[in-house]
C-alpha atoms as one frame of an Amber mdcrd trajectory, in Angstrom:
protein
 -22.433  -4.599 -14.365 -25.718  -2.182 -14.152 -25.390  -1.815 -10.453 -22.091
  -0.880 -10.353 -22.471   1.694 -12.597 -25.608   2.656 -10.841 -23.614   2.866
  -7.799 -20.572   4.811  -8.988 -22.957   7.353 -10.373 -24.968   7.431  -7.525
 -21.329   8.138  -5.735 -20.846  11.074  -7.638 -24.491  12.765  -7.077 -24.384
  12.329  -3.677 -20.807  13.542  -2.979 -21.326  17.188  -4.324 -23.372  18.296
  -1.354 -19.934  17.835   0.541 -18.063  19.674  -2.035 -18.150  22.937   0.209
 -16.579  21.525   3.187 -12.797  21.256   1.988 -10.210  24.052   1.967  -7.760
  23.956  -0.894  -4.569  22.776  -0.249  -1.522  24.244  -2.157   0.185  21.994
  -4.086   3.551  22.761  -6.662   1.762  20.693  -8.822  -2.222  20.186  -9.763
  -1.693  16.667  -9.843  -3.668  13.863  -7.028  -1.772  11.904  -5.655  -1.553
   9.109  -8.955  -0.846  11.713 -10.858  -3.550  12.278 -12.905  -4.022  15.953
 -14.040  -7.296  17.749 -12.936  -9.340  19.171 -15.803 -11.730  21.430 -14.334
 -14.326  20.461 -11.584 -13.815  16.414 -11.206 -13.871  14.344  -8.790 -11.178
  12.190  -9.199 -11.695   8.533  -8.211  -8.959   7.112 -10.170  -6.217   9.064
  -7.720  -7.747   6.872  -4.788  -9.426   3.587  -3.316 -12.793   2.642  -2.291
 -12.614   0.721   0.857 -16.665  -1.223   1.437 -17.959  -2.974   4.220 -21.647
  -4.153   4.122 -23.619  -0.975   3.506 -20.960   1.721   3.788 -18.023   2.793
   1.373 -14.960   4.639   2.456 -12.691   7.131   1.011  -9.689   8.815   2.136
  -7.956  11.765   0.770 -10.531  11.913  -2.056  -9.266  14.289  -4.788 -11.797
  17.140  -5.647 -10.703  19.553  -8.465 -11.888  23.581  -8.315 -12.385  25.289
 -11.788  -8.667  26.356 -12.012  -7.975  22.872 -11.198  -6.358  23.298  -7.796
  -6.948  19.868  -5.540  -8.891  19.523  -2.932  -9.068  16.752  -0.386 -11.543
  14.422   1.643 -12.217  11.736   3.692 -15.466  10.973   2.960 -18.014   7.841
   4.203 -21.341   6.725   2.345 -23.512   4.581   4.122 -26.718   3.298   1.886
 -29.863   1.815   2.898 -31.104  -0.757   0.605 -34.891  -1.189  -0.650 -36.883
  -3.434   0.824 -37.528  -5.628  -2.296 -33.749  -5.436  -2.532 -33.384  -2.629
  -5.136 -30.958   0.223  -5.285 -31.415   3.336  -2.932 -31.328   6.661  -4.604
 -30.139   8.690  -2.247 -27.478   8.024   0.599 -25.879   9.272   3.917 -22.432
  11.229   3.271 -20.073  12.767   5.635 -16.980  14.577   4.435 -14.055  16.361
   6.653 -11.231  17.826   4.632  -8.425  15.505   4.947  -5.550  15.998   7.731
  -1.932  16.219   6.851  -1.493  15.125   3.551   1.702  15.833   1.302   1.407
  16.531  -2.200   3.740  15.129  -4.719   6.859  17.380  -6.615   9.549  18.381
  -5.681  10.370  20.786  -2.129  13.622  22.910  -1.664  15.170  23.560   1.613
  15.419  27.013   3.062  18.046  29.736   1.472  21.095  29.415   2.074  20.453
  25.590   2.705  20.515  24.018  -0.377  18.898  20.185   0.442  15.952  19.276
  -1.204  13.157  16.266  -1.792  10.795  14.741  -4.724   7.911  13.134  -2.663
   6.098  10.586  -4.932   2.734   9.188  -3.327   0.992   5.668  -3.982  -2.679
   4.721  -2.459  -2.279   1.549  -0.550  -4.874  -1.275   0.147  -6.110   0.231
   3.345  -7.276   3.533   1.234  -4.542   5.768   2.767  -2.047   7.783   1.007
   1.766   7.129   1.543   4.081   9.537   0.350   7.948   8.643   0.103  10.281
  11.502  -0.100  13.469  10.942  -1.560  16.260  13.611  -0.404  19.069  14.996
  -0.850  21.157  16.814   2.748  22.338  20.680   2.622  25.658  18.642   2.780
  24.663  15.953  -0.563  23.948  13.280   1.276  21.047  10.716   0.167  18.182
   9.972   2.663  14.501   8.295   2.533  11.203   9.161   4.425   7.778   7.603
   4.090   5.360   9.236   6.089   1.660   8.027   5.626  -1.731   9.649   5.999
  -4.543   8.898   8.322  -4.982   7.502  12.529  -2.135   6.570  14.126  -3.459
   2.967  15.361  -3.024  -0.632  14.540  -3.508  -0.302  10.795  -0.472   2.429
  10.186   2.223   1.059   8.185   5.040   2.617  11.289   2.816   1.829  14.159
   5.217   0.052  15.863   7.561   3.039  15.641   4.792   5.853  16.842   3.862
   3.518  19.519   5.771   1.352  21.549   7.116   1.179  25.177   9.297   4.615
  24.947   6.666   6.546  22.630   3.501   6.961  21.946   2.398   9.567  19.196
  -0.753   8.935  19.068  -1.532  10.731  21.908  -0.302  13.933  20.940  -2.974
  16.587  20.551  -2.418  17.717  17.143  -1.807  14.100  16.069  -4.651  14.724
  13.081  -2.711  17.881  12.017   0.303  15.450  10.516   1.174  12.724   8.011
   2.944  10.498  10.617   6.384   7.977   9.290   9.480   7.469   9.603  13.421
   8.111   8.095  13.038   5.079   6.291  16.550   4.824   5.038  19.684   7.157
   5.038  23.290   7.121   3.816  23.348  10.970   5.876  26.367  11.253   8.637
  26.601  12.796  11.783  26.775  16.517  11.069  24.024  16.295   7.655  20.912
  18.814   8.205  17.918  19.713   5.879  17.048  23.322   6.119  19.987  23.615
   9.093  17.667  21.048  10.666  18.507  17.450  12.119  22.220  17.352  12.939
  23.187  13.555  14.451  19.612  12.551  14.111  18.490  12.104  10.204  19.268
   8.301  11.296  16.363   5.551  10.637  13.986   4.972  11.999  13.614   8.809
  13.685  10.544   9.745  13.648   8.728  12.512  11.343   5.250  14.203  11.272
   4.715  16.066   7.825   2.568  19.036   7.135   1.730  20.932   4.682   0.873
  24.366   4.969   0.215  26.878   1.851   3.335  26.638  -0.105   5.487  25.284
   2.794   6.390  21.743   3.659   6.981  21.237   7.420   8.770  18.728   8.064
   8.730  17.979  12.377  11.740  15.666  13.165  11.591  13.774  16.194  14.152
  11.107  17.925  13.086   7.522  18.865  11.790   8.386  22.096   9.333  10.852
  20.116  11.043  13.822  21.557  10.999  16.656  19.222  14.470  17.702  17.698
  13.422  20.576  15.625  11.867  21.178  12.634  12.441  21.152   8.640  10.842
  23.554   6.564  10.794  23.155   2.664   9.279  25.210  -0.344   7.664  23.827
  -2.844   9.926  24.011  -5.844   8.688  24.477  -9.782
């Protein structure tokens, strides 16, 4: 029990000299990705999973709360060397990148006059990413489903079979990093339903869609199932 709270405070010593590295991503909530409200400057374990192998841990999308409690996020990896007689280190190796693509949870509203809109709700799976599920609602008031999910697009993504298969292959797009990467996961949409005039005939399962957020905005890039880009859905985070 003494070394593993040794360790998780040794986890939050070492992570501050990373602290610098993020930029702050808007959110239309201060909420990670569990929910849990930031108070301050916190690092928020409890909104993610620690993923360890041997001497190294691994986080993704790490929430970090600023003084106004706006979130922050990282993937961050801790590798520790142990003593020689077997005793805990006190310092370790960290390396920190702001995480890529990420989609904050609340609710987004489609472009004026368009008047579609999605609640995205976000769970950490086993594998330490973060999958966010956006429930919708067409210009036209038709239901649909997404689930787009954050980090590589390999083996170990949930839709990897969608992003890469004989007729597409995602992964080797350049700004494949930039995105949350999924899929329409379900949809009672018809022919003619957009989102933000977007998507007409193809808001269809299992089209493709790469999520990002930028400031305020929601983009939302909608692509067929040969991973040819159909346009794009912009949404506005909503209070």
């Amino acid at each position: 029990m003494f070394r593993n709270i040794a360790r998780s405070c040794l986890l939050l010593s070492v992570f501050f000299t990373a602290v610098g590295m993020a930029q702050t991503t808007s959110s239309p909530q201060r909420v990670t990705p569990n929910g849990f409200s930031a108070k301050g400057e916190e690092i928020l374990f409890q909104g993610t999973r620690l993923i360890g192998q041997r001497n190294a841990i691994e986080v993704q999308t790490l929430p970090v709360a600023d003084s106004n409690g706006n979130i922050k996020y990282y993937d961050v990896g801790i590798i520790f060397t142990p003593n020689a007689n077997g005793s805990m280190p006190t310092s370790a190796t960290v390396s920190a990148t702001p995480s890529q693509g990420i989609v904050l949870p609340g609710k987004y509203a489609a472009i004026s006059p368009s008047t579609g809109v999605c609640t995205v709700t976000n769970i950490v799976l086993a594998n330490a990413r973060t999958e966010s599920m956006f429930s919708c609602v067409s210009d036209q008031g038709n239901t649909f489903e997404i689930a787009v999910e954050t980090g590589a697009v390999n083996s170990k993504h949930t839709f990897w079979r969608n992003l890469h298969n004989s007729n597409v292959s995602i992964n080797a797009r350049s700004d494949v990093r930039d995105y949350s990467w999924g899929v329409i996961a379900g949809s009672n949409a018809t022919s003619g339903d957009t989102l933000s005039g977007c998507g007409s005939f193809r808001l269809a399962v299992p089209n493709i869609i790469g999520a990002q957020v930028v400031g305020t905005q929601l983009l939302l890039s909608l692509f067929d199932g040969y991973g040819d880009f159909v346009c794009q859905i912009p949404l506005l985070a909503a209070n």
